[in-house]
C-alpha positions as a printed Julia matrix, in Angstrom:
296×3 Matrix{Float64}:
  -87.71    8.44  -10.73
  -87.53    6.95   -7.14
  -87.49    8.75   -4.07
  -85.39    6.02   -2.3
  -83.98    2.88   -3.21
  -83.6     0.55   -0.89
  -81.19   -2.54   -2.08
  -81.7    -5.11    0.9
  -85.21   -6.04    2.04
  -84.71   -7.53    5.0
  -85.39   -6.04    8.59
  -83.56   -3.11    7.95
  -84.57   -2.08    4.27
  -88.53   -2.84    5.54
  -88.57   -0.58    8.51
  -86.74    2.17    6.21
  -90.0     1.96    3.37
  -92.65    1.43    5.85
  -91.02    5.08    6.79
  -90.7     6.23    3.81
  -94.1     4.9     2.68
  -95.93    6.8     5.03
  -94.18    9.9     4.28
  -95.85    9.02    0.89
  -92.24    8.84   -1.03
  -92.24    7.03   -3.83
  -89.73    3.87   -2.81
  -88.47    0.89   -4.74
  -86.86   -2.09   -2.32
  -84.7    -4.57   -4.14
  -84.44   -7.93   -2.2
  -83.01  -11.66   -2.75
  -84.65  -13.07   -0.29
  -81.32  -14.3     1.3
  -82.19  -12.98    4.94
  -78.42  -13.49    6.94
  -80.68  -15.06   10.18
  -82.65  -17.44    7.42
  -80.54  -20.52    9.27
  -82.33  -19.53   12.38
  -85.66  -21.67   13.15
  -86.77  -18.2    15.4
  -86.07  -14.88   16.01
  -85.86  -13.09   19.8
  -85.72  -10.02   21.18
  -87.85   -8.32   19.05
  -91.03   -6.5    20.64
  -94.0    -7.55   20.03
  -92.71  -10.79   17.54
  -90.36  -12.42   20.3
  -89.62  -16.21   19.42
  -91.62  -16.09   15.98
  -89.68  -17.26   12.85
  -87.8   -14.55   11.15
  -89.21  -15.78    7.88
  -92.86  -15.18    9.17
  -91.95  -11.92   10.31
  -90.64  -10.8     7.18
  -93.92  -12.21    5.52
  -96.08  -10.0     8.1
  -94.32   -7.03    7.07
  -93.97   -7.27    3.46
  -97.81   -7.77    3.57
  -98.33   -4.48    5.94
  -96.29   -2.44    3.42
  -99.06   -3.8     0.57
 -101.35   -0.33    1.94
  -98.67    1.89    0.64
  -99.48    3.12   -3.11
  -95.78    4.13   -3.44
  -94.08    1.1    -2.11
  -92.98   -1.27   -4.23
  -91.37   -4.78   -3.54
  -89.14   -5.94   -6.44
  -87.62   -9.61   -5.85
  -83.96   -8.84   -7.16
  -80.98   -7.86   -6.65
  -78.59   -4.95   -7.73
  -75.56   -5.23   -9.98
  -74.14   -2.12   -9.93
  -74.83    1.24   -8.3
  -73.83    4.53   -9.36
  -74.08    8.66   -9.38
  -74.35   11.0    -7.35
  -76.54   13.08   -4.91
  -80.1    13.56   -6.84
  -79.22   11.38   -9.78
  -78.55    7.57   -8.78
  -79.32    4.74  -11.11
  -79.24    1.05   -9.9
  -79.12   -1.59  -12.37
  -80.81   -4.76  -11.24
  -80.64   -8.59  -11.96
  -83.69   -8.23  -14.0
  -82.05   -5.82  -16.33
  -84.02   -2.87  -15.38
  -82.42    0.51  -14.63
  -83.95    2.26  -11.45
  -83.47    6.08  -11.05
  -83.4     7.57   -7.79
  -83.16   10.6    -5.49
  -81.49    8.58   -2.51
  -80.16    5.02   -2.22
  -80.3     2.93    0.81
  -77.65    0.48    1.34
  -79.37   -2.74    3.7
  -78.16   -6.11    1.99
  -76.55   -7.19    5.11
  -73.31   -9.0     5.28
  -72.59  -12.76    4.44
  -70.78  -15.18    7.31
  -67.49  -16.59    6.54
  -67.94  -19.84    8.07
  -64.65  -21.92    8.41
  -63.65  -24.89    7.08
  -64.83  -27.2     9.76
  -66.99  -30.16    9.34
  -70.05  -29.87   11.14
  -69.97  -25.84   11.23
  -72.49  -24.82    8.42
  -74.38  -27.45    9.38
  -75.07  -26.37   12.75
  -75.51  -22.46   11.89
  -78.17  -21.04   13.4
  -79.62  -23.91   15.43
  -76.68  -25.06   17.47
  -73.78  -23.12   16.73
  -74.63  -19.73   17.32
  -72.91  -16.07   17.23
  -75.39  -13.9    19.93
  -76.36  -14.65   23.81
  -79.01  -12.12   23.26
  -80.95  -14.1    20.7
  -80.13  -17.33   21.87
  -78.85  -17.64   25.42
  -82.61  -17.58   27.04
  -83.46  -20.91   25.27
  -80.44  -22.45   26.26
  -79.35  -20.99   29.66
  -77.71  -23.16   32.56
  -76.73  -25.62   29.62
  -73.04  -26.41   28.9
  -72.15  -23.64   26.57
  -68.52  -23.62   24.26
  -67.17  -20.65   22.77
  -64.37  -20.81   19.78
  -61.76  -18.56   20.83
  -61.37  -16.06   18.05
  -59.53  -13.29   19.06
  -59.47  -11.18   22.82
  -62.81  -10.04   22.25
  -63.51  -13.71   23.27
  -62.44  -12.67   27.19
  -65.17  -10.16   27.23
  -68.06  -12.89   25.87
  -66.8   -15.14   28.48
  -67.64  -12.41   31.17
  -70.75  -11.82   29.1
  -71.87  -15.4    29.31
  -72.0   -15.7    32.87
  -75.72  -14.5    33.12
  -76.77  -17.13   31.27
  -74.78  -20.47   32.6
  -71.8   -21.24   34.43
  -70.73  -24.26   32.75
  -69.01  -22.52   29.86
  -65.9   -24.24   28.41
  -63.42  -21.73   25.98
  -61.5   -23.87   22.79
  -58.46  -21.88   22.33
  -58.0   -23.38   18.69
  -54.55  -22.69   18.44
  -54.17  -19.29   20.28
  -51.96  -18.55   22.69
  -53.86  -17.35   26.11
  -51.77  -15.45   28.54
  -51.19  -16.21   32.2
  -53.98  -13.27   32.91
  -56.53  -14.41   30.51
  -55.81  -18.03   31.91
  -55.9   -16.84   35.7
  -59.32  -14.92   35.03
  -60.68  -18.17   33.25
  -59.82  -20.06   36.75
  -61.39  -17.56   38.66
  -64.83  -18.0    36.46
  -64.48  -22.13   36.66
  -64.57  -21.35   33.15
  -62.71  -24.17   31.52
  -60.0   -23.95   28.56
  -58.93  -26.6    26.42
  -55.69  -26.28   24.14
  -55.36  -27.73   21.0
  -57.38  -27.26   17.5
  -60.55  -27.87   16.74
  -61.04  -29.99   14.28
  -64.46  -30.69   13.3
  -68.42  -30.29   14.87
  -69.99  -33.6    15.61
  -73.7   -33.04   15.28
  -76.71  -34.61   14.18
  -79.53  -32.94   11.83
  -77.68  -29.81   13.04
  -77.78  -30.61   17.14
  -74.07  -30.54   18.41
  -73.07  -33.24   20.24
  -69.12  -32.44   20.77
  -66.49  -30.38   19.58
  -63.68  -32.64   18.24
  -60.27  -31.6    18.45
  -57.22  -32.24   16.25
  -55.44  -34.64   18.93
  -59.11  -36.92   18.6
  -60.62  -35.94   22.1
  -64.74  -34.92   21.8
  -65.97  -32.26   24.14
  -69.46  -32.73   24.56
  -71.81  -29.83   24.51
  -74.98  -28.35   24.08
  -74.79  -25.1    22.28
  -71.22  -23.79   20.91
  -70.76  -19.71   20.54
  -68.6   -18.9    17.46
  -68.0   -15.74   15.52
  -66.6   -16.18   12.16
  -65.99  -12.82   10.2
  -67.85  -11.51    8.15
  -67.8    -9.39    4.71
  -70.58   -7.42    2.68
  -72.91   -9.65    0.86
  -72.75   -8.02   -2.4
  -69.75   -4.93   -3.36
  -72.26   -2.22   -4.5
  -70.35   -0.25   -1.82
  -66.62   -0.04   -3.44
  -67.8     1.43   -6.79
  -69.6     4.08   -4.63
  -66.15    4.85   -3.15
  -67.97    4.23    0.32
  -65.62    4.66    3.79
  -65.53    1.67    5.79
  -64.43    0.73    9.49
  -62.53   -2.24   10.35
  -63.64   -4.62   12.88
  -63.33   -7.6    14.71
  -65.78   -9.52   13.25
  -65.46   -7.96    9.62
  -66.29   -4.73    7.95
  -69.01   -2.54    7.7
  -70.13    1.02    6.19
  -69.12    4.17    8.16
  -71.94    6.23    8.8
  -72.69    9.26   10.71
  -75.23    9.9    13.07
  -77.95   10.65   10.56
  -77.14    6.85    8.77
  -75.71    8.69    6.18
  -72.81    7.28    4.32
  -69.5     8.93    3.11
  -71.29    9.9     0.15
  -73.91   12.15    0.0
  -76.98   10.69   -0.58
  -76.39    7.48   -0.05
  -77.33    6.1     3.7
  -76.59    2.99    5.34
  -78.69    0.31    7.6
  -78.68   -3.16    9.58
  -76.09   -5.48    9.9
  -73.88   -3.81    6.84
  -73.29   -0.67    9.15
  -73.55   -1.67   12.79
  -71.22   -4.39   13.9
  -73.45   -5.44   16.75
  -76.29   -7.5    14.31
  -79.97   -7.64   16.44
  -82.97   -7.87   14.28
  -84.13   -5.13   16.57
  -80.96   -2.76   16.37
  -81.83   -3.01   12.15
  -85.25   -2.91   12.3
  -84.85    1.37   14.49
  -81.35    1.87   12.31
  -84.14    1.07    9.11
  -86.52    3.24   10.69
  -83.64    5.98   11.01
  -82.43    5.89    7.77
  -85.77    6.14    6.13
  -86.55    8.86    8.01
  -83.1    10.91    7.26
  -83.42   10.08    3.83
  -87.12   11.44    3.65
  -85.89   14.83    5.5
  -82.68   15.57    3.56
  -85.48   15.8     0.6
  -87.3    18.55    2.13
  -86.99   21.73    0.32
């Protein structure tokens, strides 16, 4: 039997074995090697690995965990979860049945792009959800944003350190005379009407086109399409879950520990706010709550 199994080997699920690893708990860490940020070309922010590939990051630490007798790295998922505190099982894609102590949820959640020419094709490179990891490379550019709800004002607001030629596609939404007069007083421009489709090449934007034919040219567009769980391991767990504005995610308490005992929770399938860096300490924190609610 496991200590810990960790479904999700991404940031997240890595940081939590290297933890658990060298607490010398025995740890097994399903992973489909489906990354969420694998349509990114680098990853920033990150100490010590700022503007490096997040596939060559992943690479680094998969190797690092090699020196740890009781980690093991199994490429596959998991098809069903189930039990309770002491006695889990995990069935995986490989038809093996893995025991275990604890289980740590980290397989991330899976962007619901919509159904916009252009869009998918431009994840990661030019369309974009995160100033943090991208605005740097592209500051005092001419930046769009995709009006998806009023969380939108607030990343207008947020955008200003980065450029000031910022233009907000209302898509359809209604924007109210106060939204509208703070837009003004941010030269921040708004244009009604629906988007239609991304105009790109190879994945570089070149305009947003709307439904009425006009092209807005840009350089970088800011969207945030929701987002759900990337597999349901969670629902036949009976796991709570908060509602956001971007999607769901796992509640968790301040120990990373789910609903159920037992069971705890990292990266982008519990916080809301996705970093590579937020998933890599909430790993690290989950690993090591795991490892102490095992002390006797």
């Amino acid at each position: 039997m496991d200590d810990v199994v960790i479904i999700g080997g991404s940031f997240a699920g890595l940081s939590a074995a290297l933890q658990l690893g060298r607490a010398r708990r025995k740890v097994t860490v399903l992973d489909t090697g489906l990354p969420r940020n694998r349509f990114a070309g680098h990853s920033h922010g990150l100490l010590g690995h700022d503007h490096r590939p997040p596939a060559d990051i992943l690479h680094l630490a998969r190797q690092q965990l090699a020196r740890y007798p009781t980690v093991r790295l199994v490429a596959s998922g998991a098809t069903t979860a189930s039990g309770t505190l002491d006695d889990f099982a995990v069935h995986t894609g490989a038809g093996d049945t893995l025991q275990a102590r604890r289980l740590l949820l980290s397989y991330g959640v899976t962007d619901q792009f919509p159904s916009l020419p252009g869009f998918a094709e431009c994840w990661g490179k030019t369309v974009v959800p995160c100033p943090y990891c991208d605005g740097f490379e592209v500051a005092d550019q001419h930046w769009g944003l995709i009006y998806s709800g009023l969380h939108s004002l607030h990343m207008v607001m947020l955008y200003g350190d980065w450029t000031n030629r910022l233009t907000l596609f209302a898509d359809g939404h209604p924007v109210d005379a106060e939204a509208r007069a703070d837009l003004a007083r941010r030269n921040v421009a708004l244009v009604e009407g629906k988007v239609s489709a991304i105009n790109h090449r190879h994945g570089r934007i070149a305009a947003v086109e709307l439904d009425d034919g006009r092209q807005i040219a840009l350089d970088v567009l800011f969207a945030h399409p929701r987002n759900r769980p990337s597999a349901d391991l969670h629902s036949p767990l009976g796991l709570e879950l908060s509602e956001g504005p971007f999607g769901i995610a796992l509640t968790i308490d301040d120990r990373r520990q789910t609903s159920l005992p037992g069971v705890y929770a990292a990266g982008d399938l519990a916080n809301p706010m996705a970093s590579v860096t937020l998933a890599v300490a909430h790993g690290a924190m989950a690993g090591v709550f795991a490892q102490q609610s095992m002390l006797v």
